[in-house]
C-alpha positions as CSV (number, residue, x, y, z in Angstrom):
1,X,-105.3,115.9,-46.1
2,X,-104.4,112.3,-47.3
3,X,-101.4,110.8,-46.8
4,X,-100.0,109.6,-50.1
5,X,-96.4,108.6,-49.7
6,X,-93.9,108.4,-46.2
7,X,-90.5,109.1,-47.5
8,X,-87.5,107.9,-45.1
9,X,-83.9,108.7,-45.8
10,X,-81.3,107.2,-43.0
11,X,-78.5,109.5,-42.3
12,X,-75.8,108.3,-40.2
13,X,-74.3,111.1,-37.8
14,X,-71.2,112.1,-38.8
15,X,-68.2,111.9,-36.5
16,X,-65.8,114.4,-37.8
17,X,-64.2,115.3,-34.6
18,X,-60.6,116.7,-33.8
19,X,-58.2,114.8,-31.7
20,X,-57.6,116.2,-29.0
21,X,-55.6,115.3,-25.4
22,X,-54.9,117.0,-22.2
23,X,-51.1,116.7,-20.1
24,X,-50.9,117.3,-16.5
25,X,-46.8,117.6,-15.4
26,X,-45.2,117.8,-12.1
27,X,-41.6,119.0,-12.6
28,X,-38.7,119.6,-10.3
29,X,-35.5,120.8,-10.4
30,X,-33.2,119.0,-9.0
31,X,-30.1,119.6,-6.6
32,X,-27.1,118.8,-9.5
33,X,-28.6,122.2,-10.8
34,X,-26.0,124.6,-10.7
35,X,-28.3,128.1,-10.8
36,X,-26.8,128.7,-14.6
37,X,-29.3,128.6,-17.0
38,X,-29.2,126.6,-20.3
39,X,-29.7,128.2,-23.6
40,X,-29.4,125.6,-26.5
41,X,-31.5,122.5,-25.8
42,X,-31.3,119.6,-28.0
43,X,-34.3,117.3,-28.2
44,X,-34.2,113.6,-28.1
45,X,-37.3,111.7,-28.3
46,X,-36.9,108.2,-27.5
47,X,-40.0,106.0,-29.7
48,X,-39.6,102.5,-31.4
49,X,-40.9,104.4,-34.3
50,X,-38.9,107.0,-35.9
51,X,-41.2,108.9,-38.1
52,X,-43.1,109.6,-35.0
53,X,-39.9,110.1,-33.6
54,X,-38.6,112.7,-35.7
55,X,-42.4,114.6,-35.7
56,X,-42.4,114.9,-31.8
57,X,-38.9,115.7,-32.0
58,X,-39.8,119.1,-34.4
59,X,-43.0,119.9,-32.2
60,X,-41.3,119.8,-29.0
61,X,-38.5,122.2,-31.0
62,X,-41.7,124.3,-31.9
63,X,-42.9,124.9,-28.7
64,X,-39.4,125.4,-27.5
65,X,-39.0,128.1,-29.9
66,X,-42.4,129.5,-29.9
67,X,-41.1,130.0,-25.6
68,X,-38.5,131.7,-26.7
69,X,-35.7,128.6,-25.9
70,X,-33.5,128.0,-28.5
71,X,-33.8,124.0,-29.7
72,X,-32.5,121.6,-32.0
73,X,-34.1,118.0,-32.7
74,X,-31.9,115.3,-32.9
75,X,-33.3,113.4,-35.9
76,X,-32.1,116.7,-37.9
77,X,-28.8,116.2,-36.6
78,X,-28.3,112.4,-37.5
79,X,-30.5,109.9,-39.9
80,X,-32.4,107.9,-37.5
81,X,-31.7,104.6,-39.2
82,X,-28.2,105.3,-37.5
83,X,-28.3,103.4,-34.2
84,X,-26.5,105.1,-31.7
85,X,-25.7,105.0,-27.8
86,X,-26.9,107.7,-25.2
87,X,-23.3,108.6,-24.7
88,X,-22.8,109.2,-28.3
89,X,-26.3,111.0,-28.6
90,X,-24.9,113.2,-26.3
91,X,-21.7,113.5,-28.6
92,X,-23.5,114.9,-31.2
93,X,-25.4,117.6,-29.4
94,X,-22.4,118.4,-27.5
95,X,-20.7,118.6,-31.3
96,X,-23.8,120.8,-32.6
97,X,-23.0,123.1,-29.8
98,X,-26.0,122.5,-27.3
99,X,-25.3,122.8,-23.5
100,X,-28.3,120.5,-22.4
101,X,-30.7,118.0,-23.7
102,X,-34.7,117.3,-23.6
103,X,-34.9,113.3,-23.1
104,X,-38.1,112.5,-23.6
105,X,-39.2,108.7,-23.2
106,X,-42.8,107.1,-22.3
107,X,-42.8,104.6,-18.9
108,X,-46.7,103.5,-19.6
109,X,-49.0,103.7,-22.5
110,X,-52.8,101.8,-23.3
111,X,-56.2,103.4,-24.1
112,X,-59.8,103.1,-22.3
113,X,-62.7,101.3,-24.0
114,X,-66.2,102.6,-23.7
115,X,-69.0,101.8,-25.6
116,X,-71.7,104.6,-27.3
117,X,-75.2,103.8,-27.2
118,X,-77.3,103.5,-29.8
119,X,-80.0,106.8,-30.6
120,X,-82.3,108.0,-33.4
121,X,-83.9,110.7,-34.4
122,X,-86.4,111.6,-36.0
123,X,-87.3,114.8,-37.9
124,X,-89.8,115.4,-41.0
125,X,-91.9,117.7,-43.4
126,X,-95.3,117.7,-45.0
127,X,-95.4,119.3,-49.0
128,X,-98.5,120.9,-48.6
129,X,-98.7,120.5,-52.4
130,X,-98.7,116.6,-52.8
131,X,-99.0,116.0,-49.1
132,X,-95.9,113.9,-49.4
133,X,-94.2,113.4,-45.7
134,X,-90.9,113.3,-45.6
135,X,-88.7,112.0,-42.9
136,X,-85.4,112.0,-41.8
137,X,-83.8,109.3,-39.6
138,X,-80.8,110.1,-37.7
139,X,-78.4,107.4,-35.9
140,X,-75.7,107.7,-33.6
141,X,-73.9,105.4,-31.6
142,X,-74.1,101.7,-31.4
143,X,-70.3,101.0,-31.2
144,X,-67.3,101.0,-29.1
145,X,-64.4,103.8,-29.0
146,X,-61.4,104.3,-27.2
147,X,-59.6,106.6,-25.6
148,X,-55.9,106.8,-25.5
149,X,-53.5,108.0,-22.9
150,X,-49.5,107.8,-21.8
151,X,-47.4,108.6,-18.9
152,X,-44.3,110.2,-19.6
153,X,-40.6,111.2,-18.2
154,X,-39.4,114.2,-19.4
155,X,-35.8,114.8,-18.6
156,X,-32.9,117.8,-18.9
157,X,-29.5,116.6,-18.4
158,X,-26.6,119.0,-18.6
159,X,-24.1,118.5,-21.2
160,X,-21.1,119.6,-19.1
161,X,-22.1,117.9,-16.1
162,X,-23.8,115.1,-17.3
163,X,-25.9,115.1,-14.5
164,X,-29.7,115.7,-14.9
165,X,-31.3,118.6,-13.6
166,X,-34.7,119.2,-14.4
167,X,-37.1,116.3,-14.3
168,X,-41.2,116.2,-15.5
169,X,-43.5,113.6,-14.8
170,X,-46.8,114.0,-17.0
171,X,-49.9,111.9,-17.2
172,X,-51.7,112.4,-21.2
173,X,-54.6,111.6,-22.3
174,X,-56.7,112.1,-25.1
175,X,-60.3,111.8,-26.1
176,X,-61.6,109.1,-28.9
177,X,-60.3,110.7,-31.7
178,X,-56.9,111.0,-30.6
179,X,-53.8,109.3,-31.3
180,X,-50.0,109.1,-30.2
181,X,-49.2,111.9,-32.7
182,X,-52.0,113.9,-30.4
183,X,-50.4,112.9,-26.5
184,X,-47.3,113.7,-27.9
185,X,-48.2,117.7,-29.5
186,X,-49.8,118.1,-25.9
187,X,-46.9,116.8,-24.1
188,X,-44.6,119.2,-26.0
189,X,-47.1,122.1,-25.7
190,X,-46.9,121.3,-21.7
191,X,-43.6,120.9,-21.2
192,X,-42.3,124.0,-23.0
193,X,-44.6,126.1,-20.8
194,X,-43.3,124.2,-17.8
195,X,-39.7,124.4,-18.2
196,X,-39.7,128.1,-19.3
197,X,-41.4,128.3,-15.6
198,X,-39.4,127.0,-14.0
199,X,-36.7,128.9,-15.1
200,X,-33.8,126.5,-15.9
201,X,-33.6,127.4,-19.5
202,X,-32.6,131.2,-21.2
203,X,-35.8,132.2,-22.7
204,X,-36.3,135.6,-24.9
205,X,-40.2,135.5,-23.5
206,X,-40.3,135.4,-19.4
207,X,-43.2,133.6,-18.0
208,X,-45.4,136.3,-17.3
209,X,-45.6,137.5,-21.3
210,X,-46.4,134.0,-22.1
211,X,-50.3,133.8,-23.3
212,X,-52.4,133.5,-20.4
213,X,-53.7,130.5,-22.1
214,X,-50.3,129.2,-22.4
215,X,-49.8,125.4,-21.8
216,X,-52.5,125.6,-19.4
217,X,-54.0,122.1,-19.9
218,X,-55.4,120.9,-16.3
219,X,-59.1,121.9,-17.3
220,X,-60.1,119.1,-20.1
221,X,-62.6,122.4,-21.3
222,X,-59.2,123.6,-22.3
223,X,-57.9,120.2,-24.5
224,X,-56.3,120.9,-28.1
């Protein structure tokens, strides 16, 4: 057979990943817990930037709700060009009739640089007709990506007491394709689980009917 023409098309590998991030949070609750449970949580979600603001804000409601906590998200309560203090944040929920409040604010945030190498490969065809040969090339890699993650305090004070009574600290991070949007639905997903657990909040779904699967997020086989 001759050869007559070699035919190479170059196809980059596409990278149409889902972000995707994993929370570990260790929670306690604290002595100025009074035994009563809470059962209408307001969520404040303290971020320079209020659209992300207010979209954490309705996730962590989400989850709340999906737990079977009733939740409200501040930025539904009051525009969040309004600058207000944390005494008169807690004004309003105390107004809107909730009896404790999610404080949610991030002590550490950055990302991880690594760099992907460079591969190729190579597949092809002969048409036994014309004997053409035709190749494929495809290439992956060459460039660097990074990898975000953020430490966060997640907080329950008591509206009557003032006091706070639950407390979480969770570590986030997420794989290349993730952003803060990401950290922050896997915080929320986390924490819901968590504080439903540890039983400071009235909840229509006990812990044990929760999905087995439910907020469990130490395994990164497990990331969203």
């Amino acid at each position: 057979m001759t050869l007559k023409r070699l035919l190479v098309l170059v196809v980059p590998l596409a990278t149409a990943f889902a972000g995707c991030a994993w929370t570990g949070i260790e929670s306690q609750v604290l002595p100025t817990y009074s035994g009563s449970q809470f059962s209408n949580i307001g969520v404040l979600v303290d971020l320079p930037d209020p659209i992300l603001q207010r979209d954490a804000e309705k996730r962590f409601v989400a989850e709340l709700q999906a737990a079977g906590v009733k939740a409200v998200a501040y930025s539904s309560l009051v525009p969040l060009t309004i600058r207000s203090s944390p005494d008169e944040r807690l004004e309003i929920f105390d107004d809107r009739g909730a009896d404790a409040v999610l404080h949610v604010f991030c002590t550490s945030a950055g990302s991880t640089s690594f760099y992907v190498p460079q591969t190729s490969t190579l597949t092809g065809s002969v048409n036994p007709a014309t004997g053409d040969v035709w190749a494929t090339s495809t290439t992956y890699g060459g460039y660097s990506m990074s990898k975000p993650w953020a430490d966060y305090v997640v907080e329950l004070i008591g509206l009557r007491s003032g006091d706070v009574v639950w407390i979480g600290y969770s570590e986030t991070r997420g794989n290349a394709f993730a952003d803060s949007k990401t950290l922050l639905r896997s915080l929320a997903d986390k924490t819901a689980d968590q504080i439903v657990k540890d039983g400071v909040v009235v909840s229509s779904r006990s812990s044990d009917t929760l999905p087995e699967d439910w907020g469990d997020r130490r395994d990164p086989s497990n990331w969203r």
